[in-house]
C-alpha positions as a Markdown table, in Angstrom:
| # | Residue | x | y | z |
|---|---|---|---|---|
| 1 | Unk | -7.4 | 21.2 | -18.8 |
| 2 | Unk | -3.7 | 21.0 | -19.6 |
| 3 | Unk | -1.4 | 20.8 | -16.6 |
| 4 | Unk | 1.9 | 23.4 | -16.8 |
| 5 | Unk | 4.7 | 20.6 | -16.0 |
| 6 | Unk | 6.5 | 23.9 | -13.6 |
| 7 | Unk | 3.5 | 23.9 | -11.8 |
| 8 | Unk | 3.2 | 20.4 | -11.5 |
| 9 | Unk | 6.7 | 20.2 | -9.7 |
| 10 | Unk | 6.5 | 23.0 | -7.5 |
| 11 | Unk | 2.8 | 22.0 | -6.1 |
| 12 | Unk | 4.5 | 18.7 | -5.5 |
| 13 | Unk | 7.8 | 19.8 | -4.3 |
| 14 | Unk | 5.5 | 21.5 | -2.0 |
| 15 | Unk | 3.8 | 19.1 | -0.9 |
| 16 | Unk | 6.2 | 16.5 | 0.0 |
| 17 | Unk | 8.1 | 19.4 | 1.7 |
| 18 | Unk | 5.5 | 20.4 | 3.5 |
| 19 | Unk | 3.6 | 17.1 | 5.1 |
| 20 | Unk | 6.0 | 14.7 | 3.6 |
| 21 | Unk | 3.8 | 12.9 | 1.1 |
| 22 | Unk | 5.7 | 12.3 | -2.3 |
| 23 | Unk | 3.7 | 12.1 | -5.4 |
| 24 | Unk | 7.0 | 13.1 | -7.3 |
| 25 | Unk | 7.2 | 10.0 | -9.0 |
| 26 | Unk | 3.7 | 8.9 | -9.7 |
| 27 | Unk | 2.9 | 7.7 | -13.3 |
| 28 | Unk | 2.7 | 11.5 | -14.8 |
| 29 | Unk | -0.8 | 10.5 | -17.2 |
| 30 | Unk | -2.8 | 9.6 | -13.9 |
| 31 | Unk | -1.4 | 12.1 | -11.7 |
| 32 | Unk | -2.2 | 14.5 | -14.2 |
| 33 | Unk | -6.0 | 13.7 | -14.8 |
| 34 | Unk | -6.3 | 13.9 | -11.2 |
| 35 | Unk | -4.5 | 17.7 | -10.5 |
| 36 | Unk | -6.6 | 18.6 | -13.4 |
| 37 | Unk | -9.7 | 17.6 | -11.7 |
| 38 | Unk | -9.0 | 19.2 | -8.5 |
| 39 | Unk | -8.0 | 22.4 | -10.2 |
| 40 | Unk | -11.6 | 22.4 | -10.9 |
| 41 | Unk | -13.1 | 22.0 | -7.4 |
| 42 | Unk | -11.0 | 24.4 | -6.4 |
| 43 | Unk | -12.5 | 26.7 | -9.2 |
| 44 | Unk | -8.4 | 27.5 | -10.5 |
| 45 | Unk | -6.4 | 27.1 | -13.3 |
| 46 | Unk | -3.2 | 27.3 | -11.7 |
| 47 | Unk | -1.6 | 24.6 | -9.2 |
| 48 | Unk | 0.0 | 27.4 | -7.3 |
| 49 | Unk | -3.1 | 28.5 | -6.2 |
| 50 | Unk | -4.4 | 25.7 | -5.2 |
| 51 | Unk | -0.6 | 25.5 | -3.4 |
| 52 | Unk | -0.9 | 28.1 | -1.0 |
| 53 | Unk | -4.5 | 27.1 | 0.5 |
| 54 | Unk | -2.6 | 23.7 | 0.8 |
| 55 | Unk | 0.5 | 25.5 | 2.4 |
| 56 | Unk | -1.7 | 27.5 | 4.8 |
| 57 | Unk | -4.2 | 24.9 | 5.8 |
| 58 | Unk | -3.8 | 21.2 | 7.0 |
| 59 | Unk | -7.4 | 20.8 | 7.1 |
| 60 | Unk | -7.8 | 21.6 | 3.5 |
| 61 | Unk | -4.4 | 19.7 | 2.5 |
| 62 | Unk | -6.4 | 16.4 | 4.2 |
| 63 | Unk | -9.6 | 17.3 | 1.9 |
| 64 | Unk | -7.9 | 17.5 | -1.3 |
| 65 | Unk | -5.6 | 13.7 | -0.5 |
| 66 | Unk | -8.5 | 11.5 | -1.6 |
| 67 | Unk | -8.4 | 13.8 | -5.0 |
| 68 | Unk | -4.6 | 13.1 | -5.4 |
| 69 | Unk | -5.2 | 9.1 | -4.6 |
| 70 | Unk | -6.5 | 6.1 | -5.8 |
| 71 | Unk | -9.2 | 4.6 | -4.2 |
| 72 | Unk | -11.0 | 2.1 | -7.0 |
| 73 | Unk | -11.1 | -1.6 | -5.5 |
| 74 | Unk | -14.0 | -4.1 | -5.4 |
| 75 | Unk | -14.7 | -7.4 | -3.0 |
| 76 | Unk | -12.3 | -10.6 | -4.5 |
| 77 | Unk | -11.3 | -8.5 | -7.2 |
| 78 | Unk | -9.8 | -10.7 | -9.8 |
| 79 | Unk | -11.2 | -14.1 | -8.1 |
| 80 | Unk | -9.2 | -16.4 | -9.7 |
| 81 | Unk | -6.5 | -15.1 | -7.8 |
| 82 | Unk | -8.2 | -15.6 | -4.6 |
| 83 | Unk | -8.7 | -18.8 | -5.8 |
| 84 | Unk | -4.8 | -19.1 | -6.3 |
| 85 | Unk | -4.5 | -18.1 | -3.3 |
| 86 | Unk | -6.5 | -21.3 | -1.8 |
| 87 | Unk | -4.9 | -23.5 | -3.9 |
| 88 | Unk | -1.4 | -22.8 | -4.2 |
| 89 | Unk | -0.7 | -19.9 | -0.8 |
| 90 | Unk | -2.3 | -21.1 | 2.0 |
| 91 | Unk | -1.7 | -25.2 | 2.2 |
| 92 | Unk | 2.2 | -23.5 | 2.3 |
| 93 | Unk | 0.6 | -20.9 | 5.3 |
| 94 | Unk | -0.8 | -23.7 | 7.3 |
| 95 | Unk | 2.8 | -24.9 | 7.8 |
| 96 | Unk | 3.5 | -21.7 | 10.5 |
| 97 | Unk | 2.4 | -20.8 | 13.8 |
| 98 | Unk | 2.1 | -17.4 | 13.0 |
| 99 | Unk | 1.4 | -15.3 | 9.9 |
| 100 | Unk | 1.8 | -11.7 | 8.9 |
| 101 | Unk | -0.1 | -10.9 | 5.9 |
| 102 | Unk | 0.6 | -7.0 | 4.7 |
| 103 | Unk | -2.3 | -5.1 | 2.5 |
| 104 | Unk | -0.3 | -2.6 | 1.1 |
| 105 | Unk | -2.5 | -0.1 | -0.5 |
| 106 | Unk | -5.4 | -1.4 | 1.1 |
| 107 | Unk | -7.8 | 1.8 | 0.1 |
| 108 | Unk | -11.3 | 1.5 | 1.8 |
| 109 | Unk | -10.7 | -2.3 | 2.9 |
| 110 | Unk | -13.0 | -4.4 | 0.5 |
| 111 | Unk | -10.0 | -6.7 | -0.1 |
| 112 | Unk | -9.0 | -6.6 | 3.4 |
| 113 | Unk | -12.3 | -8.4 | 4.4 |
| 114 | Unk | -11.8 | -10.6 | 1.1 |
| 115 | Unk | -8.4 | -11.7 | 2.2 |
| 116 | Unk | -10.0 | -12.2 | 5.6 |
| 117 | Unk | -13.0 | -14.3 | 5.1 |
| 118 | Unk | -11.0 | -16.6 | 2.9 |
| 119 | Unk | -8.5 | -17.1 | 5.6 |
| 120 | Unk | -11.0 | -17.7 | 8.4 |
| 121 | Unk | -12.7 | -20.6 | 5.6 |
| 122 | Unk | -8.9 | -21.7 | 5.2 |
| 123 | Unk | -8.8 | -22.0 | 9.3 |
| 124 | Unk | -6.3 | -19.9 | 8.8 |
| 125 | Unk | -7.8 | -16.6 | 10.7 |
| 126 | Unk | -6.8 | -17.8 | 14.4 |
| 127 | Unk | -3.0 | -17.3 | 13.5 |
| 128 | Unk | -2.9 | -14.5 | 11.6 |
| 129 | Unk | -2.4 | -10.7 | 11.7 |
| 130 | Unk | -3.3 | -8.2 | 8.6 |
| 131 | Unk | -1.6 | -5.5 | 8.3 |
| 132 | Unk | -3.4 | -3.0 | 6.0 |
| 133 | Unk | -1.9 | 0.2 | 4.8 |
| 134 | Unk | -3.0 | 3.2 | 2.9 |
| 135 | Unk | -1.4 | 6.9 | 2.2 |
| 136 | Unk | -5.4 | 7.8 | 2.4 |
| 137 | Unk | -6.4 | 8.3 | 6.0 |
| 138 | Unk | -10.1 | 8.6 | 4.7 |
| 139 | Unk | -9.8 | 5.2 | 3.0 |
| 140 | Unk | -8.4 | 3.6 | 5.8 |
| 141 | Unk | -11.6 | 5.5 | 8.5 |
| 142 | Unk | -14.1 | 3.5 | 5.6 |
| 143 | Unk | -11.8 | 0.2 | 6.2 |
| 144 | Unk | -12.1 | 0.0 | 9.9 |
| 145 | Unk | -15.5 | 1.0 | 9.9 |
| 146 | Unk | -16.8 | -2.5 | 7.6 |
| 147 | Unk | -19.8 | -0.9 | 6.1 |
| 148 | Unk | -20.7 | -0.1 | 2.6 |
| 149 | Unk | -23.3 | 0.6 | 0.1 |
| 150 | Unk | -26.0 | -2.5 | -0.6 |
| 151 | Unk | -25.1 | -1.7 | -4.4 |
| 152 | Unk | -21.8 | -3.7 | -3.8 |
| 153 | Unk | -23.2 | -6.6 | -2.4 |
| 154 | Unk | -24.3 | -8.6 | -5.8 |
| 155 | Unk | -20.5 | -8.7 | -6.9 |
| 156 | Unk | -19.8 | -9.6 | -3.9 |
| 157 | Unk | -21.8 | -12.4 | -4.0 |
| 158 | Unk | -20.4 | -13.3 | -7.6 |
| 159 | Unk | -17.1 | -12.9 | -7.1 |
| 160 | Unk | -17.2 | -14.6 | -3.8 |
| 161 | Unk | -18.3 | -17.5 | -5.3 |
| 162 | Unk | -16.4 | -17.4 | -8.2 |
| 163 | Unk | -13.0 | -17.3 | -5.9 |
| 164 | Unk | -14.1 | -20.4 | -4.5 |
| 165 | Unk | -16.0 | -19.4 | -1.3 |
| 166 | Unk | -17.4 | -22.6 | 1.1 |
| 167 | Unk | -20.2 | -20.6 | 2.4 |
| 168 | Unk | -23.2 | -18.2 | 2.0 |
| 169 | Unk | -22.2 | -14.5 | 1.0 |
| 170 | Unk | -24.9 | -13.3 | 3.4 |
| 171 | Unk | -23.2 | -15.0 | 6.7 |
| 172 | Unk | -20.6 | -12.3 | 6.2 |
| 173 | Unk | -22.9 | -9.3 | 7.0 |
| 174 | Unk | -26.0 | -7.8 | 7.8 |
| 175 | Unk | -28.0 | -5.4 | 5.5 |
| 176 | Unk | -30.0 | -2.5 | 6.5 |
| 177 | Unk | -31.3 | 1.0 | 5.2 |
| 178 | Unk | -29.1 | 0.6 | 2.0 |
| 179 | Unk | -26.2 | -0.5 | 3.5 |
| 180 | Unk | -24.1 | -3.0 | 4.7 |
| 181 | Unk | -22.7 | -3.9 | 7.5 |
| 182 | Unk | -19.8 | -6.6 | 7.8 |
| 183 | Unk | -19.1 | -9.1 | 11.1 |
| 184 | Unk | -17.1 | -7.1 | 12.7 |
| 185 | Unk | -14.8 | -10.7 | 14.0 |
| 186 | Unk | -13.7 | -10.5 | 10.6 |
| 187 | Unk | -11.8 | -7.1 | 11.5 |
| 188 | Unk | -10.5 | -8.5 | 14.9 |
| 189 | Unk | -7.3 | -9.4 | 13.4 |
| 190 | Unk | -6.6 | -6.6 | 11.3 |
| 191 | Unk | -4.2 | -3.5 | 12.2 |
| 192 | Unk | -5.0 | -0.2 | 10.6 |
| 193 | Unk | -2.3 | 2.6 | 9.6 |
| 194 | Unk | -0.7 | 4.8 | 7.3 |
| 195 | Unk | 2.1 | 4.2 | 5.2 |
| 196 | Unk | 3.6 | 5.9 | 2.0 |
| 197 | Unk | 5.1 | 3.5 | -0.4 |
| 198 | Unk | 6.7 | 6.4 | -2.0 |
| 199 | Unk | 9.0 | 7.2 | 1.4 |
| 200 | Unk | 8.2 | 5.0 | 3.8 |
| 201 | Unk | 10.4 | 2.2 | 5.4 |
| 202 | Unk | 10.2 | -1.4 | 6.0 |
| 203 | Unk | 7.8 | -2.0 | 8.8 |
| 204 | Unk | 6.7 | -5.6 | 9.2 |
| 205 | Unk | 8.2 | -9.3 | 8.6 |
| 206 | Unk | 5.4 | -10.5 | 6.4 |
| 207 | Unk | 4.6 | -14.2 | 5.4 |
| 208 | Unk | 2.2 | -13.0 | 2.2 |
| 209 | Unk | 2.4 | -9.0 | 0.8 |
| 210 | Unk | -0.9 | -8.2 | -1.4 |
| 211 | Unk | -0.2 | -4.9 | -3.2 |
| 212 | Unk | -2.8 | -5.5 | -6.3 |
| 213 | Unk | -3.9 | -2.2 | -8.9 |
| 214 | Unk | -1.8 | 0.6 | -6.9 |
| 215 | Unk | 2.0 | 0.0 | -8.8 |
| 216 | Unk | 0.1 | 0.9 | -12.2 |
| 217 | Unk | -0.3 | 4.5 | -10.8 |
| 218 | Unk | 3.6 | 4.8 | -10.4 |
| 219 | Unk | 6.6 | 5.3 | -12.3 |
| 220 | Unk | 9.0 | 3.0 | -13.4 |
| 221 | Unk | 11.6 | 3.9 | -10.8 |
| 222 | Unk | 9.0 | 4.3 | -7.4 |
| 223 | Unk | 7.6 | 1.1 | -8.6 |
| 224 | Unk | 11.5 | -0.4 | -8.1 |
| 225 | Unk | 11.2 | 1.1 | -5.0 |
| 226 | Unk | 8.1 | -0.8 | -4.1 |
| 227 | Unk | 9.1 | -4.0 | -5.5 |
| 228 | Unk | 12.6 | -3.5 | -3.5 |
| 229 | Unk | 10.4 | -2.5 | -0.3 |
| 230 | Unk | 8.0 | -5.6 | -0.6 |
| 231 | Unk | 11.3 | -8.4 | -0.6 |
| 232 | Unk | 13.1 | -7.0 | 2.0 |
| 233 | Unk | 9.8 | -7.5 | 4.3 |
| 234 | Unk | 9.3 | -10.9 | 3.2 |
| 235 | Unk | 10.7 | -13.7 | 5.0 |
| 236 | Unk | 12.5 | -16.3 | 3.5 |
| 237 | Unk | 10.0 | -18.4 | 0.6 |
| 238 | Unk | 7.6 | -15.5 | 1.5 |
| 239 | Unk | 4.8 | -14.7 | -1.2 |
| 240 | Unk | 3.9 | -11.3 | -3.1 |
| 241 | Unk | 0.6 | -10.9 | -4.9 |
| 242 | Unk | 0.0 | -8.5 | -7.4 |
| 243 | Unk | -2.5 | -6.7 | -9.9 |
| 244 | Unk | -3.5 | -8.1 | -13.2 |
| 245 | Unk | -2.4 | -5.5 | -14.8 |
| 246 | Unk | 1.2 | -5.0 | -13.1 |
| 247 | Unk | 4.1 | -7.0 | -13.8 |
| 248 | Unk | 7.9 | -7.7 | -12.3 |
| 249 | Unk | 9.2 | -8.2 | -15.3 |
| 250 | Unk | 11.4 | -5.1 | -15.8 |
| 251 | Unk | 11.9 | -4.8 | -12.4 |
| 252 | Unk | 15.3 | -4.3 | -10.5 |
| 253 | Unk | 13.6 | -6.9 | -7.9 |
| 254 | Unk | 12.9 | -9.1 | -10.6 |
| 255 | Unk | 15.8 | -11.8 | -9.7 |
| 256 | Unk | 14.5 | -11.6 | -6.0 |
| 257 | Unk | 11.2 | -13.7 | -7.4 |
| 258 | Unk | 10.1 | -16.7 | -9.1 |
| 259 | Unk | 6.2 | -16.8 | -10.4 |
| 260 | Unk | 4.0 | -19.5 | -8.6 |
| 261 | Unk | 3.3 | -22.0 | -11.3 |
| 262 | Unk | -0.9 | -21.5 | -12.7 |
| 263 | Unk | -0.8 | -17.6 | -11.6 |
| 264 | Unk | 1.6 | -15.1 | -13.0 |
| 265 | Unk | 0.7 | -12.2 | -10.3 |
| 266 | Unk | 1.3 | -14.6 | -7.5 |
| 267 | Unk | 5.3 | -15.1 | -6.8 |
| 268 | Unk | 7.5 | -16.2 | -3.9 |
| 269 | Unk | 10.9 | -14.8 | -2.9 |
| 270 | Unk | 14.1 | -16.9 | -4.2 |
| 271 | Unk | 16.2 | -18.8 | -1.4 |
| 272 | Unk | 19.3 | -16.9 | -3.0 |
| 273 | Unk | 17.3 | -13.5 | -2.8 |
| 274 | Unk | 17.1 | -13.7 | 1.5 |
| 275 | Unk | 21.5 | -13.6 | 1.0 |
| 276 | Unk | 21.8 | -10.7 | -1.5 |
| 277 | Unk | 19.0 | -8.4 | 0.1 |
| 278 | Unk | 20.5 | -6.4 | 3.4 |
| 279 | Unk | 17.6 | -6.1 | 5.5 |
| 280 | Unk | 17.1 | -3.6 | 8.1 |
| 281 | Unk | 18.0 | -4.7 | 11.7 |
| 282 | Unk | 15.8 | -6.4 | 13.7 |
| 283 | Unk | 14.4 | -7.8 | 10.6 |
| 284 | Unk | 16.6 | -10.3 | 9.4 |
């Protein structure tokens, strides 16, 4: 189904004017697959009708979010860079008191518990807080909840051990009636909430930013946005962890960050890059 690009912006103009979300600048391929596909739930061929049920109703604006998001993650996706992250991240972590770790784009949380259960093996759990983020608010409800199909669980296992787990997969959850249930400690230190990468503002001082498979779905200039976003949050020698298919390279932020040596989607932010960067107040 071809998408009419007048359509396109006015059903997104409407949208961002009307409940503030801003798809505007998402990579125009996916976005398109994805209006195409709700235009058929919504049994349409135009955008603008499926516009004025979403100007009219909030309740059916929140149905139709998951169809305009990404939600495609899996447990230690990519486990060499979990492994990266036990070799060349957290011996640097286990210098501080306190950490701030921010998921951004955290979808339905099977990182989240990744990132966690390789922190608690790294002692590290005890002193830190996760942050985890979505523009879904469906995502985040499967998230805080901790329990998923039993289908998952044999990548689990794999990947978990592939990213260099110390323990049993199965002493991270309990299974039952097809599903699975995770310890719910491993949530304890883990705040919930929404947040727009497309609009929103700076929000936490964060030792170690994982924003991994969600840039790919923007353009050029939001992911500058996002890129800019993620180094003024860091603090000084901070790290930023991204997807194996995204890359800094032609970013604006690029200067701001210098690739960890072994993993080219795990960088730290340059000691000249904390003087250059005005951060908001009370963030400095």
């Amino acid at each position: 189904m071809s998408i009419d690009p007048i359509e396109r912006h006015l059903f997104l103009e409407g949208i961002f004017l009307k409940y503030g979300y801003d798809f505007r600048q998402y990579s125009e391929a996916s976005l398109n697959r994805r209006l195409a596909n709700l235009m058929l739930q919504c049994k349409t061929e135009s955008l603008l009708d499926v516009l004025k049920l979403v100007n009219s109703s909030q309740m059916f604006f929140r149905s139709v979010l998951p169809l305009l998001t990404i939600s495609t993650t899996e447990f230690f996706r990519d486990p060499e860079f979990f492994r990266s992250l036990r070799e060349n991240v957290f011996p640097i972590l286990k210098t501080y008191s306190k950490l701030s770790v921010w998921v951004a784009g955290c979808s339905t949380g099977e990182e989240v518990l990744s990132l966690s259960i390789a922190l608690q093996e790294e002692g590290l759990a005890n002193r830190s807080t996760i942050y985890a983020t979505d523009i879904n608010p469906d995502a985040i409800k499967t998230a805080k909840d901790g329990i998923y199909q039993a289908t998952t669980i044999p990548l689990f296992n794999r990947n978990y051990v592939l990213a260099g787990g110390q323990h049993s997969p199965s002493d991270y959850y309990t299974s039952e009636y097809g599903l699975v249930r995770f310890n719910r400690p491993l949530l304890n230190n883990v705040v919930f909430s929404e947040h727009n990468l497309a609009t929103d503002a700076v929000f936490v001082e964060a030792n170690l930013i994982i924003c991994r498979n969600v840039l790919i779905y923007f353009s050029r200039e939001l992911q500058d946005r996002a890129f800019d976003l993620f180094a003024r949050s860091l603090v000084f020698k901070g790290f930023l962890g991204i997807g194996s298919k995204e890359s800094l390279r032609f970013s604006t932020s690029a200067p701001y960050f210098e690739a960890i040596q072994g993993c080219s989607k795990l960088f730290t932010l340059k000691t000249q890059a904390v003087t250059s960067l005005v951060k908001p107040r009370g963030l400095a």
